[in-house]
N, CA, C and O atoms as a Maestro MAE file, in Angstrom:
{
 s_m_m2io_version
 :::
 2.0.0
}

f_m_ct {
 s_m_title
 :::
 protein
 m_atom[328] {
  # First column is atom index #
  i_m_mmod_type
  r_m_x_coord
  r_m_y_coord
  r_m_z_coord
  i_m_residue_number
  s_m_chain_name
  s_m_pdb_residue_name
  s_m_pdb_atom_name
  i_m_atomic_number
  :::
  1 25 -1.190 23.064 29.017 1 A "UNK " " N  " 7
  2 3 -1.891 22.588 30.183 1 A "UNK " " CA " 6
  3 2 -1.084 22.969 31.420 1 A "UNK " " C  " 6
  4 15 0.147 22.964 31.403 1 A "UNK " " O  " 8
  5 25 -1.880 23.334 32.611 2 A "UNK " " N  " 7
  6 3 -1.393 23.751 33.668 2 A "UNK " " CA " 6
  7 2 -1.743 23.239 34.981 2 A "UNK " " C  " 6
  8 15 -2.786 23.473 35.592 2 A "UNK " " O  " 8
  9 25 -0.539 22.347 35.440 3 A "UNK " " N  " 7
  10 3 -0.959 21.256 36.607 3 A "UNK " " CA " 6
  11 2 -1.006 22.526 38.342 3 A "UNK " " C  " 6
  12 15 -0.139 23.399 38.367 3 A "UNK " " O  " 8
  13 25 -1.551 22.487 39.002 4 A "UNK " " N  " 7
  14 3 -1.085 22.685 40.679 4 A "UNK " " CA " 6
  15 2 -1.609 21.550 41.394 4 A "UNK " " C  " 6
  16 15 -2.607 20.837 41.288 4 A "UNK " " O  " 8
  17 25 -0.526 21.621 42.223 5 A "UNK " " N  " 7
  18 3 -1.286 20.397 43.318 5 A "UNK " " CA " 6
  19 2 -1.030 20.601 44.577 5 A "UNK " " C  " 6
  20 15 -0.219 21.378 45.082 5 A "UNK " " O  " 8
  21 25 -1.653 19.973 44.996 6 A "UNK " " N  " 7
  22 3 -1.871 20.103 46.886 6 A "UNK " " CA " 6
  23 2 -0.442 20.472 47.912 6 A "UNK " " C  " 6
  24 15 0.636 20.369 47.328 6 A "UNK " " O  " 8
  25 25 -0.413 20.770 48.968 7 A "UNK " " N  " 7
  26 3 0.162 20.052 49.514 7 A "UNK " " CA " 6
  27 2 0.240 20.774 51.192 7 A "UNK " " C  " 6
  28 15 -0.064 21.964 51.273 7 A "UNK " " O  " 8
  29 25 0.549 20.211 52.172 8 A "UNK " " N  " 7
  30 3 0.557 20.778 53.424 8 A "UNK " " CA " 6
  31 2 1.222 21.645 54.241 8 A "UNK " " C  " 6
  32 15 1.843 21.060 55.128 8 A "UNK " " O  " 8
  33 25 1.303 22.727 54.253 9 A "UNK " " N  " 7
  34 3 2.068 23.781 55.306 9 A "UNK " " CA " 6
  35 2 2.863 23.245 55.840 9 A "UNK " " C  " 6
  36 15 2.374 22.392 56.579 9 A "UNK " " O  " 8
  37 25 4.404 23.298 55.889 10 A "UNK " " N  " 7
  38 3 4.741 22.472 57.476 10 A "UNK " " CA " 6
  39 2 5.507 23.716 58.116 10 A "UNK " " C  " 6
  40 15 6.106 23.361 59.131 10 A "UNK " " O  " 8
  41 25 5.633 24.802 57.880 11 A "UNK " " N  " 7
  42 3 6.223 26.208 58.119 11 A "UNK " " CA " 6
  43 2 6.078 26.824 57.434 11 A "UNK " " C  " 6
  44 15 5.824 26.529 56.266 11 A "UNK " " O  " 8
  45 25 6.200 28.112 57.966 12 A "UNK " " N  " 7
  46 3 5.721 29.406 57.870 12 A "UNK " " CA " 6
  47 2 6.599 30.626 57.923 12 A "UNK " " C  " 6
  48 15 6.535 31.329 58.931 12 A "UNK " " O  " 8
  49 25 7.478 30.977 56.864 13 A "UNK " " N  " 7
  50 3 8.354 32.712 57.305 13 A "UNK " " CA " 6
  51 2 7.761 33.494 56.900 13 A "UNK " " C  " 6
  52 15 7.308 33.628 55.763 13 A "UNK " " O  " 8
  53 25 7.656 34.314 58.054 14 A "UNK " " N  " 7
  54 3 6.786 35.722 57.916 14 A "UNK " " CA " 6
  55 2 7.433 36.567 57.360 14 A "UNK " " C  " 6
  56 15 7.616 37.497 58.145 14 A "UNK " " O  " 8
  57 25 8.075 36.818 56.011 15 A "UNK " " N  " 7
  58 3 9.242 37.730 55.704 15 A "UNK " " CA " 6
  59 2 8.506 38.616 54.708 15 A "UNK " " C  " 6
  60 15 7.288 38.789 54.676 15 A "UNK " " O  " 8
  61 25 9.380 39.131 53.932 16 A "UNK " " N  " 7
  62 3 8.442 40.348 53.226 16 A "UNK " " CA " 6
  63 2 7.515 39.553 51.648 16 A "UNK " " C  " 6
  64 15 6.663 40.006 50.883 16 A "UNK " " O  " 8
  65 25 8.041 38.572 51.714 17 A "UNK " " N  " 7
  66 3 7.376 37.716 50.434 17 A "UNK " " CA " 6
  67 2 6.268 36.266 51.238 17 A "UNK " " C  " 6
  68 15 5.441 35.559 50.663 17 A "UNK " " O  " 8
  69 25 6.657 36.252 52.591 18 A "UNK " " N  " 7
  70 3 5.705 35.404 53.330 18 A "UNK " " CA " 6
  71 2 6.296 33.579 53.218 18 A "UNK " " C  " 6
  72 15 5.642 32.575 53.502 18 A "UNK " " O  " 8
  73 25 7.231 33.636 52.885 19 A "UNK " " N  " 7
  74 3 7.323 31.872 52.226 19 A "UNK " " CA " 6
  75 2 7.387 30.810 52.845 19 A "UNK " " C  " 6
  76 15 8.119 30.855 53.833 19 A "UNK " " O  " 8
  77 25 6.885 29.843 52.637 20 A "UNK " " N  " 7
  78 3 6.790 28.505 53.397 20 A "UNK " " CA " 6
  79 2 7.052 27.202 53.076 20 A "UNK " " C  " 6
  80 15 6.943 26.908 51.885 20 A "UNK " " O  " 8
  81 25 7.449 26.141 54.043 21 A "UNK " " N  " 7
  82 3 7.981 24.982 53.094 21 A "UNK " " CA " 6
  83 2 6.675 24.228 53.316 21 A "UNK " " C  " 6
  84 15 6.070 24.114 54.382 21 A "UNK " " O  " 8
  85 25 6.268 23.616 51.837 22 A "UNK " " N  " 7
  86 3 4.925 22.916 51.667 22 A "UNK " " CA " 6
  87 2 5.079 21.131 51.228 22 A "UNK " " C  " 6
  88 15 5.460 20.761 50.118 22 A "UNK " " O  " 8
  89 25 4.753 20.338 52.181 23 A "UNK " " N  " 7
  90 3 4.515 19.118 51.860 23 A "UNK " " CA " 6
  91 2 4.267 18.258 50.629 23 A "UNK " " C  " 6
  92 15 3.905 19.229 49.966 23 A "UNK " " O  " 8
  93 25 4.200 17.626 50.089 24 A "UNK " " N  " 7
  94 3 3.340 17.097 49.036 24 A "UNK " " CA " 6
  95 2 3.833 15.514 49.071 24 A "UNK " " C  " 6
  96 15 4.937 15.270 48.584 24 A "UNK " " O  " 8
  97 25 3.435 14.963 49.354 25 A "UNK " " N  " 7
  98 3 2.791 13.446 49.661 25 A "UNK " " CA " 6
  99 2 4.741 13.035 50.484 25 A "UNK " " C  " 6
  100 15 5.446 12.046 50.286 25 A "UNK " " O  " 8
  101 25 4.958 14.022 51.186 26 A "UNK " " N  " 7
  102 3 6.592 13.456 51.963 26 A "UNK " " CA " 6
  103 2 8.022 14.185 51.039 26 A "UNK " " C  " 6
  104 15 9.214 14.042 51.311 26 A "UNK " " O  " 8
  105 25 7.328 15.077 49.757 27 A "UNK " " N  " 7
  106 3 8.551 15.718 49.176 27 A "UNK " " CA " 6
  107 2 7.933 17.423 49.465 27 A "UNK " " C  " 6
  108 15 6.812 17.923 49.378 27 A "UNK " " O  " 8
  109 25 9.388 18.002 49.868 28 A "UNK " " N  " 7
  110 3 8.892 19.380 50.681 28 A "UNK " " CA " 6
  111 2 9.795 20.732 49.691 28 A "UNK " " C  " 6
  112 15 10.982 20.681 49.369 28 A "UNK " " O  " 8
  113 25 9.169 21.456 49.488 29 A "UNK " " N  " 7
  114 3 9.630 22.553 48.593 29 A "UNK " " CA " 6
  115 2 9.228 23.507 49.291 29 A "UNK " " C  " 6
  116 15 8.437 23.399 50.228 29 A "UNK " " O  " 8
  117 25 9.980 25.013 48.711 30 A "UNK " " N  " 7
  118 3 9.684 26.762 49.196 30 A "UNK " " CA " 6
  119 2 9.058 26.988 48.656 30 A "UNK " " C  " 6
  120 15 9.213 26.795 47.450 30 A "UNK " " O  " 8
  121 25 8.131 27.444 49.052 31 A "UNK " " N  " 7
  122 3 6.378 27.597 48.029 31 A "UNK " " CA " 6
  123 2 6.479 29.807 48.709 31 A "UNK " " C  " 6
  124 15 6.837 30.166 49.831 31 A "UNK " " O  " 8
  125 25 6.186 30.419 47.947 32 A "UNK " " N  " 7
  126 3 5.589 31.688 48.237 32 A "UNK " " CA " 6
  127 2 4.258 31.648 48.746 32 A "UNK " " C  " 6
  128 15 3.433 31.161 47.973 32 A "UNK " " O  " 8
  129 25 3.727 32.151 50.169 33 A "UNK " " N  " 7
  130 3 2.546 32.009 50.465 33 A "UNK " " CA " 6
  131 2 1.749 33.171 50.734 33 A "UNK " " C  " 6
  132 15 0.892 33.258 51.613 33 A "UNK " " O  " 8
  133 25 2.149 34.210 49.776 34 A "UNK " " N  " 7
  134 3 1.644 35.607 49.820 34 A "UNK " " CA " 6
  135 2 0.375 35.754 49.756 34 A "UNK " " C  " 6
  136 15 -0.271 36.580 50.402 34 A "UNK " " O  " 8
  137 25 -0.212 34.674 48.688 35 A "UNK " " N  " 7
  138 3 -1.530 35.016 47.907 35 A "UNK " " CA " 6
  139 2 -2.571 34.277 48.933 35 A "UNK " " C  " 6
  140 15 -3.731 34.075 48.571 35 A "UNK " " O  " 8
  141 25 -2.185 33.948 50.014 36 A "UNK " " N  " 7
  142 3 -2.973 33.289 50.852 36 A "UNK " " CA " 6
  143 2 -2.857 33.587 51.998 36 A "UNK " " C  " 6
  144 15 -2.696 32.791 52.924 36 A "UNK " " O  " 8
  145 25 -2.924 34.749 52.074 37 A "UNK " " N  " 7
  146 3 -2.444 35.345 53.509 37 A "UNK " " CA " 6
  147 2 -2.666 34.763 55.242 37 A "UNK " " C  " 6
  148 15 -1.971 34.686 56.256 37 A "UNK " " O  " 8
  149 25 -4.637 34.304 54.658 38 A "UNK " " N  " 7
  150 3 -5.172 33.314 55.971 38 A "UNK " " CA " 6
  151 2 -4.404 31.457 55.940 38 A "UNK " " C  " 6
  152 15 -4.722 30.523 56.676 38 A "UNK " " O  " 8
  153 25 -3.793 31.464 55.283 39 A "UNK " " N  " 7
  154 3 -2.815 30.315 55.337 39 A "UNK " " CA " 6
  155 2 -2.599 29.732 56.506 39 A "UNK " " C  " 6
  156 15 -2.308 30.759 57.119 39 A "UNK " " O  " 8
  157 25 -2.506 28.819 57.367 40 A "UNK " " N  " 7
  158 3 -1.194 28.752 58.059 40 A "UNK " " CA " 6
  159 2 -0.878 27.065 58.257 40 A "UNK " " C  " 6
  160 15 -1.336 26.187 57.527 40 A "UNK " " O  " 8
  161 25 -0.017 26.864 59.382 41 A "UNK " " N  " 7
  162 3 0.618 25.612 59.363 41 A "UNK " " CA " 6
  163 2 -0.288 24.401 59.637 41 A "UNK " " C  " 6
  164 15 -0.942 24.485 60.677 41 A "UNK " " O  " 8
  165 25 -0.467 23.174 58.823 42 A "UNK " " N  " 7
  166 3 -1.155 22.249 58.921 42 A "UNK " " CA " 6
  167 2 -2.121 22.558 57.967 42 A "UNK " " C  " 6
  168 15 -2.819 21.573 57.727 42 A "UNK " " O  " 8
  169 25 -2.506 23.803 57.170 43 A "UNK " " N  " 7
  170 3 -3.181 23.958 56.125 43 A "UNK " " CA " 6
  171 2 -2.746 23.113 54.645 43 A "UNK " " C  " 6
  172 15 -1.575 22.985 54.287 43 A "UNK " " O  " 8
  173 25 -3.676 22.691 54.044 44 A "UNK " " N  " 7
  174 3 -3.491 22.285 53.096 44 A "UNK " " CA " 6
  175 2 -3.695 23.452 51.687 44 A "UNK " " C  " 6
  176 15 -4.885 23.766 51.655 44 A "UNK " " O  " 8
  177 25 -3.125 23.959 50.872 45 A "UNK " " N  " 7
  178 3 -2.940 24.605 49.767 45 A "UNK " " CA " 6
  179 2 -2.339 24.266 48.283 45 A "UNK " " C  " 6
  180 15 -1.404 23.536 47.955 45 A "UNK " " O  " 8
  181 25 -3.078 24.934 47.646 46 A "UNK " " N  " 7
  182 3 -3.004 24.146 45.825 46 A "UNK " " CA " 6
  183 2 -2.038 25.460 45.409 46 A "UNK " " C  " 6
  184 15 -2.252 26.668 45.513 46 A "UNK " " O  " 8
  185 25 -0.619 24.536 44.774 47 A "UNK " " N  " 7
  186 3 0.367 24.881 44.227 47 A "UNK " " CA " 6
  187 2 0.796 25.155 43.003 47 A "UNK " " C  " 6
  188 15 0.636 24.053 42.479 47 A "UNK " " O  " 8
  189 25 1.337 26.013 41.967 48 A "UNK " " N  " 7
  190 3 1.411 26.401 40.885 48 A "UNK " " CA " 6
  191 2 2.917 26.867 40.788 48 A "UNK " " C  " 6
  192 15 3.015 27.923 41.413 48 A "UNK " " O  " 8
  193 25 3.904 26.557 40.346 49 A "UNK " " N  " 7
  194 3 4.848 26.954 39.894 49 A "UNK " " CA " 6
  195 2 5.628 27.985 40.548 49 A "UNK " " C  " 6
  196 15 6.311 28.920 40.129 49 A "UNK " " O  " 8
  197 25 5.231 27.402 42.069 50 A "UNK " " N  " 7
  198 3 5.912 27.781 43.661 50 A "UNK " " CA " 6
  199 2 5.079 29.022 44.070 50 A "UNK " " C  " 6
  200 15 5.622 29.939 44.685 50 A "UNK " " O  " 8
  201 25 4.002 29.056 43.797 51 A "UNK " " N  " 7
  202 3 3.005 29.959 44.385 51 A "UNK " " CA " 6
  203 2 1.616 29.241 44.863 51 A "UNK " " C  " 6
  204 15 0.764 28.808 44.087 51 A "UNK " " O  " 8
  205 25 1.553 29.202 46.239 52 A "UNK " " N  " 7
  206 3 0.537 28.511 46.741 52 A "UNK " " CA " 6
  207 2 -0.700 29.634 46.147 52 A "UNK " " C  " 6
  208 15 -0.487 30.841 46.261 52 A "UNK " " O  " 8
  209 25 -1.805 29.206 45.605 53 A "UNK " " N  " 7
  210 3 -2.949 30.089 45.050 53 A "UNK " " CA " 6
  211 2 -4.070 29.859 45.626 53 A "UNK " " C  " 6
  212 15 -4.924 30.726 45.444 53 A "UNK " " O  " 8
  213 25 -4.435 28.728 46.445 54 A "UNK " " N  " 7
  214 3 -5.602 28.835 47.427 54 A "UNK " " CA " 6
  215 2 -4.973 28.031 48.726 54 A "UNK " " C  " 6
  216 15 -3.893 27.515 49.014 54 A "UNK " " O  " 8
  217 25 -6.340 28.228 49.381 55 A "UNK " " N  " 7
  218 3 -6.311 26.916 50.413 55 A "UNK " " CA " 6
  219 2 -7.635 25.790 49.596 55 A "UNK " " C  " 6
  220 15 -8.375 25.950 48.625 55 A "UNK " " O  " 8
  221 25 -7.426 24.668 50.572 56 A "UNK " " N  " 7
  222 3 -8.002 23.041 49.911 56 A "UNK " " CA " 6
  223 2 -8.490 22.829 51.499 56 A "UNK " " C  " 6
  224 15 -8.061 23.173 52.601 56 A "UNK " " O  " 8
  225 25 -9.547 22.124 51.027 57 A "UNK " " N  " 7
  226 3 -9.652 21.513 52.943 57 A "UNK " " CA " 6
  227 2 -8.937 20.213 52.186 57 A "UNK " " C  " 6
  228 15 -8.730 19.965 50.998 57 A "UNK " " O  " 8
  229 25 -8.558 19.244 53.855 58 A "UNK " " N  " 7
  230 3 -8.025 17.922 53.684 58 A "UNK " " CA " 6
  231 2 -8.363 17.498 52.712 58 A "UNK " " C  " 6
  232 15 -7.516 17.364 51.829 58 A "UNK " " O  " 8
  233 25 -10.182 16.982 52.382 59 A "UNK " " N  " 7
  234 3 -10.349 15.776 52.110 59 A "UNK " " CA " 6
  235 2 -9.900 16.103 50.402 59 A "UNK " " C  " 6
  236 15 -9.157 15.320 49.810 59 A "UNK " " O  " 8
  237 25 -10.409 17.240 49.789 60 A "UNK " " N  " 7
  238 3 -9.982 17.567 48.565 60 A "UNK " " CA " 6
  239 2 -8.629 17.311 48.256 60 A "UNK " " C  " 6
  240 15 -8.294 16.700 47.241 60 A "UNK " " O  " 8
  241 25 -7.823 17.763 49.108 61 A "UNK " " N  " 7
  242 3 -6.238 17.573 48.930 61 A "UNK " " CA " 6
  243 2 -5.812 16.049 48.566 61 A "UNK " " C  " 6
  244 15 -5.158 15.761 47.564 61 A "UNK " " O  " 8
  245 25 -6.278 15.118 49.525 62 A "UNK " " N  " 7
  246 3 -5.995 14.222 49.758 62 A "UNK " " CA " 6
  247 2 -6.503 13.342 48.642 62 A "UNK " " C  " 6
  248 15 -5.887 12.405 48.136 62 A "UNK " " O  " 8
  249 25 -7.995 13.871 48.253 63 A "UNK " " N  " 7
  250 3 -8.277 12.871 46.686 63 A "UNK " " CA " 6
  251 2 -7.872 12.948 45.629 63 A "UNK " " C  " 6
  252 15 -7.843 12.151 44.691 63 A "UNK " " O  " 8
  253 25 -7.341 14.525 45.831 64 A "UNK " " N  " 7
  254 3 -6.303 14.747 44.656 64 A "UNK " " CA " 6
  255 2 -4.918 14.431 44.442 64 A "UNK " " C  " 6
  256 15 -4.249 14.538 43.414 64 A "UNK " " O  " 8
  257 25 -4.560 13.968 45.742 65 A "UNK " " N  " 7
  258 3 -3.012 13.526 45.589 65 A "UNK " " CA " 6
  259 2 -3.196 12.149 45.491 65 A "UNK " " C  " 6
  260 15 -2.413 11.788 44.612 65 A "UNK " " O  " 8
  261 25 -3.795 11.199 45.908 66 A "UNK " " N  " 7
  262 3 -4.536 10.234 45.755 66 A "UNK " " CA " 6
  263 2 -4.390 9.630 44.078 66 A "UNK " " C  " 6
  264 15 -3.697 8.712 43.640 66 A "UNK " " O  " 8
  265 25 -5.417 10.633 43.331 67 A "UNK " " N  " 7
  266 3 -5.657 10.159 41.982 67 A "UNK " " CA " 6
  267 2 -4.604 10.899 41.259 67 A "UNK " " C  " 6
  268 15 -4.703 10.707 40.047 67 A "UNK " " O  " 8
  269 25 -3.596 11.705 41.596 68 A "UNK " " N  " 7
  270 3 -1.925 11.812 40.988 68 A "UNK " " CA " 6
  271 2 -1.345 10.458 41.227 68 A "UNK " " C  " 6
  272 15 -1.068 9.710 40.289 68 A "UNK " " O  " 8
  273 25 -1.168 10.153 42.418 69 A "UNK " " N  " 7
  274 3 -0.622 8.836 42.315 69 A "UNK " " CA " 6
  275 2 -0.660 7.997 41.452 69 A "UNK " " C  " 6
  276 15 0.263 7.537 40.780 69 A "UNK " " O  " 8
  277 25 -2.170 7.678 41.439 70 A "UNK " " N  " 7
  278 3 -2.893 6.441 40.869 70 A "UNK " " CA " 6
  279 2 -2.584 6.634 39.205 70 A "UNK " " C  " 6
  280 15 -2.527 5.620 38.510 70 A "UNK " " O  " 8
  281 25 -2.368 8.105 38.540 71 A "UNK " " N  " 7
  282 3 -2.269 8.581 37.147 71 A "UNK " " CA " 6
  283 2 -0.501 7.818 37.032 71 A "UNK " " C  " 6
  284 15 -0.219 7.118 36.059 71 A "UNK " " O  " 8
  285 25 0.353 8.046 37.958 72 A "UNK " " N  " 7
  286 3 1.862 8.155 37.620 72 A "UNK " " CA " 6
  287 2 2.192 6.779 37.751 72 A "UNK " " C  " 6
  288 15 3.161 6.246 37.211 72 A "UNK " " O  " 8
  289 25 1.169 6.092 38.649 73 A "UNK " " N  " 7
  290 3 1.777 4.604 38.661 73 A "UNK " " CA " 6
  291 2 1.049 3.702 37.098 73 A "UNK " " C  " 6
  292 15 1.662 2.714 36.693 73 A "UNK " " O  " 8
  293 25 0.228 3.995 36.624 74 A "UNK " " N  " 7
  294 3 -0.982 3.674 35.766 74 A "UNK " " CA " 6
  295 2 -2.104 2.584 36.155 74 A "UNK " " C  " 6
  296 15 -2.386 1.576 35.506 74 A "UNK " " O  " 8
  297 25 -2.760 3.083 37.538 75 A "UNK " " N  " 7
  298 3 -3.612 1.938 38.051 75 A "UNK " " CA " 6
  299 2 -4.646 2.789 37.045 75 A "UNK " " C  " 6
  300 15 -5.528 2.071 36.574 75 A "UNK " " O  " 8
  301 25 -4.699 4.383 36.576 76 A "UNK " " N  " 7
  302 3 -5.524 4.892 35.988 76 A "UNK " " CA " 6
  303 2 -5.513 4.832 34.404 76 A "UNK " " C  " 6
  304 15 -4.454 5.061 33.819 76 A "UNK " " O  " 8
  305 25 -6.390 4.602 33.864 77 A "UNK " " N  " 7
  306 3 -5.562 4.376 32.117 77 A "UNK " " CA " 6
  307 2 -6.324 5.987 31.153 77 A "UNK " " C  " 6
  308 15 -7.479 5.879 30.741 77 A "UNK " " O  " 8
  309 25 -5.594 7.249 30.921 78 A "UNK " " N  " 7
  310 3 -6.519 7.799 30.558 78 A "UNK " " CA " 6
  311 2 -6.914 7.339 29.238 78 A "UNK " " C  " 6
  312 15 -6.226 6.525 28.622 78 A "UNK " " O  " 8
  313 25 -8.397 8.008 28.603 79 A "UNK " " N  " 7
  314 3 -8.850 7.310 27.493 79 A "UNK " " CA " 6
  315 2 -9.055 8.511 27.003 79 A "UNK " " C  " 6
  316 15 -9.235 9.458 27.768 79 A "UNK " " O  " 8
  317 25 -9.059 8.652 25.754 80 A "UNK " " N  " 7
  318 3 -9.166 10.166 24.506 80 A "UNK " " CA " 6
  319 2 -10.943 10.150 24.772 80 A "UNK " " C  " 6
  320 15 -11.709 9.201 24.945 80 A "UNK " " O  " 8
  321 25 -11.041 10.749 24.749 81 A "UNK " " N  " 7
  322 3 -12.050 11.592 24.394 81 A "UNK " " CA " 6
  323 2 -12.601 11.546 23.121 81 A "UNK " " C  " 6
  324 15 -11.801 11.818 22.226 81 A "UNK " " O  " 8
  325 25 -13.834 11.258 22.749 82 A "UNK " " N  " 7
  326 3 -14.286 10.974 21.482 82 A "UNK " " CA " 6
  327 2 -14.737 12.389 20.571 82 A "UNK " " C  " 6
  328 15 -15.159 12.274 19.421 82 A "UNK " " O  " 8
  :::
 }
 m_bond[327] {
  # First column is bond index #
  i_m_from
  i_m_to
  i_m_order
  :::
  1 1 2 1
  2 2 3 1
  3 3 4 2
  4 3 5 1
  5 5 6 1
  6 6 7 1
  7 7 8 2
  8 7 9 1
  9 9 10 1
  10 10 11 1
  11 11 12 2
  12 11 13 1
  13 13 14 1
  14 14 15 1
  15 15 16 2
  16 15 17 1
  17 17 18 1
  18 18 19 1
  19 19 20 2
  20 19 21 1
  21 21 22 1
  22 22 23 1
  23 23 24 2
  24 23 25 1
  25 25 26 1
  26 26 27 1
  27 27 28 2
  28 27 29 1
  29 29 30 1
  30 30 31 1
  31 31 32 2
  32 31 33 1
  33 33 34 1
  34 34 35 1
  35 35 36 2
  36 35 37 1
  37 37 38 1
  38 38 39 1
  39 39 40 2
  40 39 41 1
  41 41 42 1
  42 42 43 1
  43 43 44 2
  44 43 45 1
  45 45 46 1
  46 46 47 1
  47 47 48 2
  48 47 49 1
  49 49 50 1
  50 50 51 1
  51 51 52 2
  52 51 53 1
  53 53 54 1
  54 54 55 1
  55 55 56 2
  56 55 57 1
  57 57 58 1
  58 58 59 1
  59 59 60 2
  60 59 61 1
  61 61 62 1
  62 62 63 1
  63 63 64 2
  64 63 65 1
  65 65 66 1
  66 66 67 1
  67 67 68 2
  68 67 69 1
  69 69 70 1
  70 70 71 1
  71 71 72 2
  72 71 73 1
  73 73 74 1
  74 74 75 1
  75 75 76 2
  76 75 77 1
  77 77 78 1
  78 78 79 1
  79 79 80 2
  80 79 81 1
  81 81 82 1
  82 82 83 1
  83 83 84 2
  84 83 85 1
  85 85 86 1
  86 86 87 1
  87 87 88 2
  88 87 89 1
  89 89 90 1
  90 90 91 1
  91 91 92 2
  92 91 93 1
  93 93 94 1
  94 94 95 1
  95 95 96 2
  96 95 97 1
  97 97 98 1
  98 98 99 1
  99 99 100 2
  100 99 101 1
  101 101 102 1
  102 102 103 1
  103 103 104 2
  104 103 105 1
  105 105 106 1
  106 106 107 1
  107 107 108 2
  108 107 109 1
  109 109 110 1
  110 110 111 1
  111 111 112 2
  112 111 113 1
  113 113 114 1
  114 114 115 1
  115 115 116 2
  116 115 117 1
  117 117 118 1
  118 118 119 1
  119 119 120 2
  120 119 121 1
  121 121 122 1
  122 122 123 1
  123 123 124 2
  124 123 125 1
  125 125 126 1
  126 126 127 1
  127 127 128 2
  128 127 129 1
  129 129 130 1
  130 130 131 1
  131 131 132 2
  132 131 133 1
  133 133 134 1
  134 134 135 1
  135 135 136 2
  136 135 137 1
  137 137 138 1
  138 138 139 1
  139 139 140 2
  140 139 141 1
  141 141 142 1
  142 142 143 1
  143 143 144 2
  144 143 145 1
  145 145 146 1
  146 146 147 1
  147 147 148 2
  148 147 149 1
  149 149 150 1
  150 150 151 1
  151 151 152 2
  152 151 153 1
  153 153 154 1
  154 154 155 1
  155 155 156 2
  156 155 157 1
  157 157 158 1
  158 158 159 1
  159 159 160 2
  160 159 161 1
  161 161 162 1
  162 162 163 1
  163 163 164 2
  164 163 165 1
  165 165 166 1
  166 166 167 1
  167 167 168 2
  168 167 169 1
  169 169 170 1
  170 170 171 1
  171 171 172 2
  172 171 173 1
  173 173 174 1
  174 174 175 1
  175 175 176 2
  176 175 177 1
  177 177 178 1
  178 178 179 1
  179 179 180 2
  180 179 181 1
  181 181 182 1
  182 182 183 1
  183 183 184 2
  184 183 185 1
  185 185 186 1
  186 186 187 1
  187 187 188 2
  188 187 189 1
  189 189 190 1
  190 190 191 1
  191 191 192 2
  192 191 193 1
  193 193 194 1
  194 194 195 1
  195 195 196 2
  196 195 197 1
  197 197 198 1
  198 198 199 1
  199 199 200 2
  200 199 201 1
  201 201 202 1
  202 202 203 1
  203 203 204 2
  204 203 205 1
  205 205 206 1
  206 206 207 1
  207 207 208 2
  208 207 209 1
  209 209 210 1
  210 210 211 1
  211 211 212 2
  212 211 213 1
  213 213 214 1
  214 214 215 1
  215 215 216 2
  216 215 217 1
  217 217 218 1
  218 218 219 1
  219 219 220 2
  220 219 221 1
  221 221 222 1
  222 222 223 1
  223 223 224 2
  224 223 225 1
  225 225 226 1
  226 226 227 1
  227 227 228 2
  228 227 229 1
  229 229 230 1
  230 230 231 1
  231 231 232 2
  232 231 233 1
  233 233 234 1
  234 234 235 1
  235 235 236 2
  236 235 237 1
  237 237 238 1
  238 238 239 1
  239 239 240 2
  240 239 241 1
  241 241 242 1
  242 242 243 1
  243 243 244 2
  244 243 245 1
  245 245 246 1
  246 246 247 1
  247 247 248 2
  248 247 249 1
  249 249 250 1
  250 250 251 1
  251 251 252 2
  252 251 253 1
  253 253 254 1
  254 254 255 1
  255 255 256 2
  256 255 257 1
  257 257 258 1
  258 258 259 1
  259 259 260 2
  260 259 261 1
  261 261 262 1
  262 262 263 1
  263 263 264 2
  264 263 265 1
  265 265 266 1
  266 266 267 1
  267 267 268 2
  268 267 269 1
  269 269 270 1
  270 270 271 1
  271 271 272 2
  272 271 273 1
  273 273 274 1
  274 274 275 1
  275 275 276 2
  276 275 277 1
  277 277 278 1
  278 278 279 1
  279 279 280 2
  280 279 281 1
  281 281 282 1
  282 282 283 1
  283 283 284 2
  284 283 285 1
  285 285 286 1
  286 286 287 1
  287 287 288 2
  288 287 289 1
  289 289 290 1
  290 290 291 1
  291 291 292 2
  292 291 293 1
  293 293 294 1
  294 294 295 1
  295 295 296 2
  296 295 297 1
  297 297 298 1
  298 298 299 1
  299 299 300 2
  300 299 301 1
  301 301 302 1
  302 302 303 1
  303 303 304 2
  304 303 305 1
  305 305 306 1
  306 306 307 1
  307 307 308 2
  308 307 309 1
  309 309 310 1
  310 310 311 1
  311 311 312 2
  312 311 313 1
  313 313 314 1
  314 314 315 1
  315 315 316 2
  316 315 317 1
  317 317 318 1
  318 318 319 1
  319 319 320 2
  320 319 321 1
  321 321 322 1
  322 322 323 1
  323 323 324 2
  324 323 325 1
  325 325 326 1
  326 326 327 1
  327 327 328 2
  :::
 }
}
């Protein structure tokens, strides 16, 4: 299984690999932002194993970091599948 998740632009280096440091709910990492060239700061983008792979508008971002939360604290209980 293969998680990405959201998170917000907060800079931008224009260097030969493009890289940027990306938000995610107040913890900030070097994300590569090659593959998203129309990117930019205050954008929200879905993350994969330090390669931002799209853009997200807000509200998507935000329900998705949202219901990560809600999974890690266990307000969510998952249930198997029958």
């Amino acid at each position: 299984m293969c998680l990405a998740i959201p998170g917000q632009i907060q800079r931008i280096d224009d260097d030969a690999l493009r890289q940027g440091t990306v938000s995610f709910a107040g913890v900030t990492k070097e994300v590569c932002l090659a593959l998203v060239p129309e990117a930019e700061v205050g954008d929200y983008v879905i993350v994969h194993v330090g390669f931002a792979i799209s853009k997200v508008d807000e509200q998507a971002a935000k329900e998705s970091l949202s219901l990560i939360e809600q999974l890690s604290s266990g307000q969510i209980n998952e249930s198997p599948s029958s």
